[in-house]
Structures are given as structure tokens and as C-alpha cells.
C-alpha positions in Angstrom: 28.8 51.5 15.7 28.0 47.8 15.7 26.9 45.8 18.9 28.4 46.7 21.6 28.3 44.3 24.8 29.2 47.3 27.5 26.6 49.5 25.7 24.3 49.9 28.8 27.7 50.7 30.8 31.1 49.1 31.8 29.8 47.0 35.2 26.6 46.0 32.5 28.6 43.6 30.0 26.1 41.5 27.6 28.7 39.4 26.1 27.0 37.7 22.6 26.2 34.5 23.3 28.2 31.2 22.1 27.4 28.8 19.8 26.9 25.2 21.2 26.5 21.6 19.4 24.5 21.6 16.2 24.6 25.8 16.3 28.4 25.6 16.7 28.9 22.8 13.8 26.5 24.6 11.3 28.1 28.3 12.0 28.8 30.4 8.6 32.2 31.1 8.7 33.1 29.4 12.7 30.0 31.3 13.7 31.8 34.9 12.3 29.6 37.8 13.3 29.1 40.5 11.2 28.5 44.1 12.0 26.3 46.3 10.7 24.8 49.7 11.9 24.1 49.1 15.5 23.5 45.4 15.5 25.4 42.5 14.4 24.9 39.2 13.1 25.8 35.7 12.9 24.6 33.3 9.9 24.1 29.3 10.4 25.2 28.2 7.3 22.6 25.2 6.4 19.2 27.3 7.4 20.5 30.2 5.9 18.6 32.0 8.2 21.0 34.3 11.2 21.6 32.1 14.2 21.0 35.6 16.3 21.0 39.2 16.0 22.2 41.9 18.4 21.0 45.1 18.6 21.7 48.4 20.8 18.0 50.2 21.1 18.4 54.0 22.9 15.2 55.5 22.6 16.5 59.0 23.7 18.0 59.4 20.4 15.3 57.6 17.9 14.6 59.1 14.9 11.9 58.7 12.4 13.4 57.4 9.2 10.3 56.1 6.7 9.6 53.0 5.7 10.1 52.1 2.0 9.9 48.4 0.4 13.1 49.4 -2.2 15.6 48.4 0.8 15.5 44.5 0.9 18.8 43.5 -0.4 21.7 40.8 0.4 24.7 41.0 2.2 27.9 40.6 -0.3 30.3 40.1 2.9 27.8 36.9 3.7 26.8 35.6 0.1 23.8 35.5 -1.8 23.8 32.0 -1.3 23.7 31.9 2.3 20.5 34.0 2.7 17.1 33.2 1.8 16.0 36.0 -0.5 12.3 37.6 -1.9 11.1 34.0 -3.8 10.6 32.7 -0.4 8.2 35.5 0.9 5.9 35.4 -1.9 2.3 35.0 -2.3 2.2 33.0 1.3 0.9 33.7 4.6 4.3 34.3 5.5 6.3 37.9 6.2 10.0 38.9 6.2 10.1 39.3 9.4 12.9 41.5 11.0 14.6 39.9 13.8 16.4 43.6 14.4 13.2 45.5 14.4 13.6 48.4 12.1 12.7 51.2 14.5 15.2 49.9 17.2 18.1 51.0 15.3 16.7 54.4 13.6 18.8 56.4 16.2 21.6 59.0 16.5 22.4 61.3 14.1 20.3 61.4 10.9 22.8 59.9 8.3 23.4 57.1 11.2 19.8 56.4 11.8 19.3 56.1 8.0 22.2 53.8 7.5 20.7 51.7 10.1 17.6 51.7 8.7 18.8 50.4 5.2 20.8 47.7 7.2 17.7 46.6 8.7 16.7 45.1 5.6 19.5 42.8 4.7 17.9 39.6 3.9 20.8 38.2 6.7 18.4 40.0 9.4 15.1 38.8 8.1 13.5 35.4 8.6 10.0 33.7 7.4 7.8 34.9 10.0 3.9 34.0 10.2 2.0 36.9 9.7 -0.1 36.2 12.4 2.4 36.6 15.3 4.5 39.1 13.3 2.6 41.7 13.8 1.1 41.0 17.1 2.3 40.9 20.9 5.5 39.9 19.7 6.4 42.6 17.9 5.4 44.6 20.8 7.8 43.6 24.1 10.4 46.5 23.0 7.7 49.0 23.3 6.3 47.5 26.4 9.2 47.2 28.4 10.5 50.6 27.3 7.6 51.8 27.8 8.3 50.8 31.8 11.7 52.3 31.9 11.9 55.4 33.8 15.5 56.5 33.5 18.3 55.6 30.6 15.7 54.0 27.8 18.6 52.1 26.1 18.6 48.5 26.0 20.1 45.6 24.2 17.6 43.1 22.7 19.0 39.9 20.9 17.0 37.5 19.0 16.9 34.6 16.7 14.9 31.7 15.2 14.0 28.3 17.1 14.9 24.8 14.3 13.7 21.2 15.0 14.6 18.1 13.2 11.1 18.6 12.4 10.3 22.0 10.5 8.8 21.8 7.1 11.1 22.5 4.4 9.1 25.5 2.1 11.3 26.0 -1.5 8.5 29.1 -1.7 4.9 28.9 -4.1 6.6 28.3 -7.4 9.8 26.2 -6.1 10.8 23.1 -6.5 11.1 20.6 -2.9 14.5 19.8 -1.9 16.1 23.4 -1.5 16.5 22.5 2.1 15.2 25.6 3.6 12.9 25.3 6.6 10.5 27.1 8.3 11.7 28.1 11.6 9.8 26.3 14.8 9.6 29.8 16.4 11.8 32.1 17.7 13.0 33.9 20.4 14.3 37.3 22.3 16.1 38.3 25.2 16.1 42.1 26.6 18.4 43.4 28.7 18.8 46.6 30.5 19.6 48.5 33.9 16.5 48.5 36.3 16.0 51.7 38.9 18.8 50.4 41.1 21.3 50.1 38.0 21.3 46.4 38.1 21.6 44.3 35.2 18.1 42.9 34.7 17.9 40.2 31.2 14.2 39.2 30.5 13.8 36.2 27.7 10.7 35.0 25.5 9.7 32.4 23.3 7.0 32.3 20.5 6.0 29.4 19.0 5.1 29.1 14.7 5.5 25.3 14.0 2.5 23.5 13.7 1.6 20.4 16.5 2.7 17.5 15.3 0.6 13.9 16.0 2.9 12.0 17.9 5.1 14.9 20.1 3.9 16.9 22.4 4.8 20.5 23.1 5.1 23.1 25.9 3.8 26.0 24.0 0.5 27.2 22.6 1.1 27.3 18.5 1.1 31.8 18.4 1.8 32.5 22.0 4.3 34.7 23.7 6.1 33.3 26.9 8.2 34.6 29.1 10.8 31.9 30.0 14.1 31.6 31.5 17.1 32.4 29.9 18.0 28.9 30.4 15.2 27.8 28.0 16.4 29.6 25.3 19.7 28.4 25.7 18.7 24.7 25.2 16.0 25.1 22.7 18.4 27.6 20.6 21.9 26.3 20.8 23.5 28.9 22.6 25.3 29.6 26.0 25.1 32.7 28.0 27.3 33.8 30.7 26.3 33.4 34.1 25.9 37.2 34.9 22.9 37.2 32.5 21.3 33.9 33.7 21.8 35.8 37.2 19.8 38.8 35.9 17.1 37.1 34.8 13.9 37.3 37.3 12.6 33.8 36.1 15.9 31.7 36.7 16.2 29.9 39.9 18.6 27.9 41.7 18.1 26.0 44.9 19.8 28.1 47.8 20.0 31.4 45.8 19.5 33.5 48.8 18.0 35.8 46.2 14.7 33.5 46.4 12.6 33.7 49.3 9.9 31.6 47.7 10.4 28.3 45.8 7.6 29.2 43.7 9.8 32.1 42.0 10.9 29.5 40.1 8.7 29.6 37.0 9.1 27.8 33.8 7.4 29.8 31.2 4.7 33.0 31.7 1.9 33.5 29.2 1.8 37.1 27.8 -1.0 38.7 26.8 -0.3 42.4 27.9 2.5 44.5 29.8 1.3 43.9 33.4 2.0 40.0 32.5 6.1 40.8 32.3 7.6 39.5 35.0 10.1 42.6 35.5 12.0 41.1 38.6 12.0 38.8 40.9 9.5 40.7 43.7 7.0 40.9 40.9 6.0 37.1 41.1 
């Protein structure tokens, strides 16, 4: 099983989100996605890094498959040459940094989970991260937020990397300048799952990795996590979500939504340093 949109049920669709302007016109392939085991892909053709990746995450059936470092390997479906392999991750403060986490597919039956472990490591699903953030809150909202769930733990995170104009090409320590691959500006994640009512609720972050630059300035702390709204992501990304998801997401606001009692529900970004600075739903701020 791939990504499935109705995986957290029928009246729960997370459709994948589409492609917009420079996203759209630098698509691999139209912006094709491909599947692998429990997530799904798709590639932007100049970065060579994946423009998102989809996952299904049901904790209820997680399974512990170890870790080896003999599983990196390219996709032949997307080409060698539109992924950025191991030359790039060497002997630099920078990791391979899942997008997929590794763990979040490790589920179902143990040939399945194993599968989706080796998938994991496709260079498609990988992208220069800065060890600094890759191992740090970041690569902790999954747990966090599961963590909060007290019913069906299954969720569906998708994620991808952040480009500017402005990113610094890197060709790797021994390359040569030119190779036109960039490091990514930061990235970002949106969570989605069904609350203790059942209702669809879509939480979205941002983490920024690029480093400030004299003459711009810019909303977000260089190694910070931020909770943001859905429509954030959308402009700084590329990408356009359906309404339904903007709808489920506790930091969106529109003037009348009768869902807002308080005009200061409407917040623009939230600083996380630990669980209890989520904003779960909309009563929580």
C-alpha cells in the first residue's frame, strides 16, 4: 500500500496537495508521484530533491525493523540523475535527512514493515538536512502528537523542502561549483488526523535552515520549529490544499468563521519548544 488519501477513513479525505507556479513548471515528470511502501513521492526536477512526501503512520501496528546504513540507494523508476546521491552528504555538517521518517512506515506485517523500511532510504525521500535541527524538536512532532492521541493512533504526515531564489548551491566537499544543487531554505510538515470527536484536524510546521541574509529580512528564527497555518506552507512551498484541510487547521482564520469567537485565534506562526506549545485546536489558544 502506497499513500492513501482516505486512510484515516472515508468522510477524512487528505487529497495530495497540487503543484502551483514554479513547483508546477519544475515537476519531474508533470509532477508524477510515485509510490512506494506506504508513502509516495513527487520529484521537482531541477532541485532534485522530492517536492513532498506522503506518508500513512498507524502506530497500532509499528514494528521494530533495525536500522542499517547498507539501504541508501536510488530509485531506477525516477533516475539516478534526478536525485542527489551520498557525494553530497559527505564529510559536512549536513545529514540525509528522511523527509518520510523511517519509523513511521515500519508497520503491518513483518515483510511489509521491512519493505517500508528499505524504501525509506531511497535517495528520492532524503534531503540535505542540518544536523542540528535533524535530530532535534523537529524530528520529534510525530511522537508528540501521537503521543496526545487517545483513540485510532494513525495519521497521515506530509512533508517537503522550503527553496528560495536565494539558497546556496553546495556540489558537496570535493565537487566542483556549478552542479546547481541547492541547499534547501528549510522545510516543512503537515499532520493530519481525527481528533476525539472524529473530526478532521491538519496541524502544519515550518523549520527554518538557510542562513540570514544582509539585506532581507525573515519571519523565522534560523533552527526553530513553528507552528503556522496551512496557508503558510502553501505560499512559501508551492502547493495548494483543498479547503477541507485549511478548514481543519486550528491556526487558519477567516473573518466571520463562526468557528472563531476571538479574533486573536488567528495566529500567524507558534514557537515550539515542547508538546504543550502545539496548538491542537482551536479552544487551545
Amino acid at each position: 500500500m502506497a499513500y492513501d488519501p482516505f486512510f484515516l477513513g472515508d468522510t477524512h479525505e487528505v487529497p495530495l496537495p497540487g503543484l502551483v507556479g514554479k513547483t508546477a513548471e519544475e515537476a519531474l515528470e508533470s509532477g508524477r508521484v510515485y509510490d512506494f511502501t506506504h508513502f509516495s513521492i513527487a520529484m521537482n526536477k531541477r532541485r532534485r530533491f522530492a517536492i513532498f512526501s506522503a506518508a500513512c503512520v498507524d502506530e497500532s501496528r509499528f514494528l521494530q525493523v533495525p536500522r542499517d546504513n547498507k539501504s541508501w540507494h536510488f530509485d531506477d523508476r525516477i533516475g539516478k540523475e534526478n536525485q542527489v546521491g551520498a557525494e553530497f552528504y559527505a564529510n559536512n555538517e549536513y545529514d540525509r535527512g528522511h523527509l518520510t521518517r523511517r519509523k513511521d512506515v515500519c508497520w503491518g506485517e513483518r515483510q511489509e514493515a521491512e519493505k517500508a523500511n528499505y524504501d525509506s532510504f531511497c535517495y528520492a525521500n532524503i534531503a540535505l538536512q542540518h544536523h542540528r535541527f535533524n535530530t532535534g524538536i523537529w524530528n520529534c512532532l510525530e511522537d508528540w502528537i501521537l503521543d496526545s492521541l487517545d483513540n485510532d493512533k494513525k495519521m497521515i504526515v506530509i512533508t517537503g523542502p522550503i527553496h528560495k531564489e536565494s539558497d546556496e548551491e553546495y556540489c558537496g566537499a570535493n565537487g566542483k561549483p556549478g552542479c546547481g544543487i541547492t541547499i534547501p531554505f528549510g522545510f516543512w510538515k503537515m499532520v493530519c488526523y481525527a481528533d476525539r470527536q472524529q473530526a478532521l484536524t491538519c496541524l502544519s510546521f515550518l523549520i527554518r535552515q538557510g542562513p540570514d541574509h544582509p539585506a532581507e529580512t525573515c519571519a523565522y528564527q534560523r533552527w526553530e520549529t513553528y507552528q503556522v497555518p496551512l496557508a503558510t506552507i502553501a505560499e512559501e512551498a508551492g502547493l495548494a490544499f483543498v479547503e477541507q484541510l485549511h478548514a481543519a487547521n486550528p491556526l487558519s482564520f477567516q473573518p466571520g468563521d463562526p468557528r472563531f469567537v476571538h479574533h486573536e485565534l488567528a495566529v500567524e506562526k507558534q514557537l515550539i519548544a515542547q508538546p504543550s506549545d502545539i496548538v491542537m485546536s482551536r479552544d487551545s489558544k
